[in-house]
Each structure stands twice: as structure tokens, then as C-alpha cells.
C-alpha positions in Angstrom: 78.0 127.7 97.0 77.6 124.8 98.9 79.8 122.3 98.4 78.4 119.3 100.2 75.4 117.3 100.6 74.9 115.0 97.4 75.3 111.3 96.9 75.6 110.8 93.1 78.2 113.6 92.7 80.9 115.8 94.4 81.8 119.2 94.1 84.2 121.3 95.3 85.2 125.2 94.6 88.9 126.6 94.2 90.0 129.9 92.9 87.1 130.6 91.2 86.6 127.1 89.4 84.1 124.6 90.8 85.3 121.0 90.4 81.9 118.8 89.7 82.8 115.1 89.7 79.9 112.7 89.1 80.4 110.0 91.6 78.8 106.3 90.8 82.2 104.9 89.8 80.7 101.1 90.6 78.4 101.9 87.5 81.1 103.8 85.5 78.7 106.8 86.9 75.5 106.2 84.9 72.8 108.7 85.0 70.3 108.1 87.0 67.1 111.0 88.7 69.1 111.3 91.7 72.5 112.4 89.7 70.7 114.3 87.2 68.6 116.6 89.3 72.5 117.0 92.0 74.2 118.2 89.1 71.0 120.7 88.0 71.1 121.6 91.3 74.9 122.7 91.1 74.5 124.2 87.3 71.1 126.4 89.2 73.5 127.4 92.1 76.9 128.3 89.7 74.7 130.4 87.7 74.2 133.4 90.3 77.2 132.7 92.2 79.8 135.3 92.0 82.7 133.3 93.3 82.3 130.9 90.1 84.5 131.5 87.3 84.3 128.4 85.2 82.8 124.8 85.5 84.8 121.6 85.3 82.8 118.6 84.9 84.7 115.4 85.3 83.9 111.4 86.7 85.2 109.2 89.4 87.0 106.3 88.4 87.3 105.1 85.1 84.3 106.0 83.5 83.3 109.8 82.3 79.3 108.5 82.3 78.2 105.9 80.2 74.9 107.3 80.0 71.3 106.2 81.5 71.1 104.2 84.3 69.1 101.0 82.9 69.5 99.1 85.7 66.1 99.9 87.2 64.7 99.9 83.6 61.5 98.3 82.4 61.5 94.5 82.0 61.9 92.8 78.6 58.3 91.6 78.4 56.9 94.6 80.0 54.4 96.8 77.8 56.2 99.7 76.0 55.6 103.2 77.6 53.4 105.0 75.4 54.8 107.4 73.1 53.5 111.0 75.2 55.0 109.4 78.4 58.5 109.3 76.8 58.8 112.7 75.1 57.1 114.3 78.2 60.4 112.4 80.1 63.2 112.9 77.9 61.8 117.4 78.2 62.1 116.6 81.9 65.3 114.6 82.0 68.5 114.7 79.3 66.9 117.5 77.6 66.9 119.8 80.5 70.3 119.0 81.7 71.4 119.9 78.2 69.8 122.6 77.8 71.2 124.3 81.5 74.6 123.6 80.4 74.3 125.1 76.9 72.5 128.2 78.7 75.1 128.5 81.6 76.6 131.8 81.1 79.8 130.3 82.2 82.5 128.5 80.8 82.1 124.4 80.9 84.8 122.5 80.9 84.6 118.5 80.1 87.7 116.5 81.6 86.7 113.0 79.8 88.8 110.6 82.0 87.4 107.5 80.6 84.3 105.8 78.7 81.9 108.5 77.6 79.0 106.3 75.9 75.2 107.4 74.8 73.9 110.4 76.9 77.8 110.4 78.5 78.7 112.3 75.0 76.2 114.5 75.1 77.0 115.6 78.3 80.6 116.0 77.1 79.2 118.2 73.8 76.7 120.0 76.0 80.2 121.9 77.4 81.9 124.3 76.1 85.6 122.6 75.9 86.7 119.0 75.9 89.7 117.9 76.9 90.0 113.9 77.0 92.7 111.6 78.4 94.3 109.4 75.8 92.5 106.4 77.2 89.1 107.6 77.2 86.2 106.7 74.3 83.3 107.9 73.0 80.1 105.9 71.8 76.8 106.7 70.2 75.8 103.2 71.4 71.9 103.7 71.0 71.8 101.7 68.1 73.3 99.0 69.9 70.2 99.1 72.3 68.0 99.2 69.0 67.0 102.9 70.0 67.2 106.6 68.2 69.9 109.0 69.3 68.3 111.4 72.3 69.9 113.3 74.7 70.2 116.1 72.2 72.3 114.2 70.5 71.1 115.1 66.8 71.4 118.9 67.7 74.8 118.7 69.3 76.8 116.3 66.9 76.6 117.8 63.6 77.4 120.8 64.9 80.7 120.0 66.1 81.9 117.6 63.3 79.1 117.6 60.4 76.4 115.6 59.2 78.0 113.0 57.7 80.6 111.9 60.6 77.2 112.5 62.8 75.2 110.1 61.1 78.6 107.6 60.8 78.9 107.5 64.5 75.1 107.3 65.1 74.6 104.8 62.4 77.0 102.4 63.1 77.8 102.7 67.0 81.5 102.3 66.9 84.3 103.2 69.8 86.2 106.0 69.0 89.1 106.8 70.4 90.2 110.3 72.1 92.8 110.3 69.4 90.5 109.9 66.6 87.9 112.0 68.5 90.3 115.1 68.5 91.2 114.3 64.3 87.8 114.9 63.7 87.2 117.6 65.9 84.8 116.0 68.2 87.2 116.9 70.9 89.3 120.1 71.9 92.4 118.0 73.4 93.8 114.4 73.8 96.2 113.9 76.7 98.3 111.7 78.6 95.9 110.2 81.5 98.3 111.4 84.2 98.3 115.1 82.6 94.0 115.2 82.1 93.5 116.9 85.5 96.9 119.2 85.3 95.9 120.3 81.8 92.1 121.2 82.4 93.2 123.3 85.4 95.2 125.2 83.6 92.9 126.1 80.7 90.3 126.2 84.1 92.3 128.7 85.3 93.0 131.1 82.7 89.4 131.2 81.7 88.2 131.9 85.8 91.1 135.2 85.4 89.7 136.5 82.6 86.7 138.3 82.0 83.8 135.5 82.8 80.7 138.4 82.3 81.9 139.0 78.4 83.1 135.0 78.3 79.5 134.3 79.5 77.9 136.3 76.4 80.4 135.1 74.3 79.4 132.0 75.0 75.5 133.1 74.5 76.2 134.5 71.0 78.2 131.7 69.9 75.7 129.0 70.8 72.7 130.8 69.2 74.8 131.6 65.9 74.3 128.6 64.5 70.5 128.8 64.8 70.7 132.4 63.5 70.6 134.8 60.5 72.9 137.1 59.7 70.6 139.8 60.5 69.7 138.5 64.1 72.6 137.5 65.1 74.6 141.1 64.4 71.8 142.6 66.4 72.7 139.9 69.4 76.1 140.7 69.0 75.9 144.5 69.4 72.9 144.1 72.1 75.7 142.1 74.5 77.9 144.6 73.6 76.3 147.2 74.6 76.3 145.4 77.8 79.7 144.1 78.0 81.1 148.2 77.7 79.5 149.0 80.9 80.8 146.5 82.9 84.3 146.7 85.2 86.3 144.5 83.1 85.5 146.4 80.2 87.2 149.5 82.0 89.9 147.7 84.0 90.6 146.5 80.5 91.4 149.3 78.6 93.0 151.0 81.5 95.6 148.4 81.5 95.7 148.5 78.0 96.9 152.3 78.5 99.0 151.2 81.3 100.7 148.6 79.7 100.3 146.1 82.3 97.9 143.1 82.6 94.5 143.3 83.4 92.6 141.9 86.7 90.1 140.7 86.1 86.8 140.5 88.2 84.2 139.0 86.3 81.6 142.0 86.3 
């Protein structure tokens, strides 16, 4: 993959794991078009790329993202969009960001180094693992801005902790803390600060060894569980299964099983 040639982020690829930093620290990296379609650009490219393993999305300085860029926004006295104009945006924006992350047949990472606030959580929850430093915090500040939760927001929340701690943090727009996010299962990890980028490196790097086409499905049949039946789902599971069997690691996996040795990996 290419690994130059953006402004809003950076991206570099070692041993298998690209390293995708959004980079507007002067703004605590808020979203705006320009990052948004870099970063689809990267999660389009990572997809077909072999050499990929896992995806670790982090920020520069000391902000994770603290969601939309408003600082080109509409004027207080100018006339509302009109309703159409803002769904057809939000399909076109947030929602298609979270939606390549969530379909990424890869591993995703979040290393939350700071202030994650609004569509900055979502982007965290959109990944598959978070791991936070302990000074980093987590808002669902559209009610400060007198707005509904977006950014998938009411689709990603209450799956990881439940409706009621959903609508508690939606509701009432309070900081939370890494440490609280983690008690309540918001988060995978909390961490020292100096130990965020040593510690999601090494969970990076286990995940980019192992067996990234079955992690990939995994992944698939995890995500679309909770929107399943019982019935649909089992028939998912032994559809990628059927898959997963034919593929190298499957057989590099039980030869080394017989061999009594670890397996390598390949990811196909």
C-alpha cells in the first residue's frame, strides 16, 4: 500500500500492521471531508492488500478525535438544512466510515491516546479492540450541542455496554474516564500513557501472526450475530467455515498441531 500522500492523516506499514494516525493535532484531530474520505481511502486499500494483517488506528497529539469539524459549520442565524439534505449527508459521511470499519475483514485496533468526544467514540466502537491510555476520555457530547446521537452511535453503544448505560451517557453527556470506561466495558484496556503504543503493538502483533483470513470471518460472524437468529446465523457460521477449511492456515494449522510445533501463519 501506499503509504504517503495525505494531509489530515498518516500511515505507515510494519510487519504486517498498518499504523493509521489521524493528523490535525491543532484541532485535537476533528473530522473533517478531507480526513474522512484519507482514512476511506486507507480502509479501501487495506482491504485487498495482502501485506495487511491488522489495523491500528490512533491520533496525533493529545486528542484521539473529538468528532466533526464545526469550525466551517453553518452560522447561528443561518436557515437550518432541511431535513433530506442531512440524512442524505450523515449516509455519505460518519455512516460510511462506520460502516467500512465494521465490514473490514481485518482486525481494528483503537489506541485512544487522548479525548475521544461525539463521532471520536464512535470511531473508537466502530473497531474491533480498544485499548485507551489512562488519561484519555470519552464523551457522547451531542446533547451538549442540543443534537441527537449520530455517527451510529445508537447502533454501536448498547451493544457494547447495554441500553441503559447507552442512554446514561447519551442523556446526560458526561466525561468518562478510561478507567471507568473499561469498568463498564466500553473499553478492552486502560494503560499507563507511556505503555498505550507498546501495548497495542503487541496485541497488533499477535493478531497480524495469526490467521487474519479466519480472524477476518470471525470478525464477519461476530458483528452480524447480534442482528441475527439462531437459525441464520449457524448457517453463516458453517458457510465461513466451509471456507476457512480450504484455506493454507487451516492446513498449516493442523500440521503443526500433529507436529507439535507452532504454526506460521500466512493469512490465506
Amino acid at each position: 500500500m501506499e503509504t504517503n500522500g495525505f494531509r489530515a492523516v498518516e500511515l505507515r506499514v510494519e510487519d504486517g500492521i498498518a499504523w493509521l494516525t489521524l493528523n490535525r493535532p491543532d484541532v485535537r484531530n476533528a473530522m473533517n471531508a478531507e480526513m474522512r474520505e484519507e482514512i476511506l481511502q486507507v480502509l479501501d486499500a487495506a482491504a485487498v492488500d495482502a501485506a495487511i494483517r491488522c489495523l491500528v488506528v490512533t491520533g496525533a497529539g493529545k486528542g484521539f478525535c473529538t468528532g466533526a469539524d464545526l469550525s466551517g459549520g453553518r452560522s447561528r442565524t443561518a436557515e437550518p438544512p432541511h431535513p433530506g439534505a442531512t440524512r442524505m449527508a450523515m449516509r455519505q459521511s460518519t455512516q460510511r466510515l462506520v460502516r467500512a470499519l465494521l465490514e473490514l475483514e481485518k482486525p481494528v485496533i483503537a489506541a485512544v491516546n487522548g479525548v475521544a468526544a461525539g463521532f471520536g467514540v464512535h470511531l473508537a466502537l466502530a473497531c474491533d479492540l480498544i485499548v485507551a491510555s489512562e488519561d484519555a476520555r470519552f464523551i457522547e457530547i451531542f446533547v451538549r450541542r442540543g443534537l441527537a446521537v449520530d455517527g451510529g452511535g445508537a447502533y454501536l453503544l448498547p451493544r457494547r455496554i447495554g441500553l441503559a448505560r447507552a442512554k446514561e451517557l447519551v442523556f446526560l453527556g458526561d466525561d468518562l474516564s478510561a478507567t471507568d470506561a473499561q469498568r463498564i466495558g466500553l473499553i478492552n484496556r486502560c494503560v499507563p500513557a507511556g505503555e498505550l503504543e507498546a501495548t497495542v503493538r503487541g496485541i497488533a502483533e499477535r493478531i497480524a501472526c495469526g490467521p487474519t483470513f479466519a480472524l477476518g470471518l470471525s470478525k464477519r460472524l461476530l458483528n452480524r450475530s447480534l442482528d441475527s437468529d439462531l437459525e441464520s446465523a449457524l448457517a453463516e457460521e458453517a458457510f465461513a467455515q466451509s471456507l476457512v477449511v480450504q484455506s493454507e492456515d487451516a492446513k498449516e494449522g493442523m500440521k503443526a498441531f500433529a507436529e507439535k510445533r507452532s504454526p506460521a501463519f500466512k493469512g490465506r
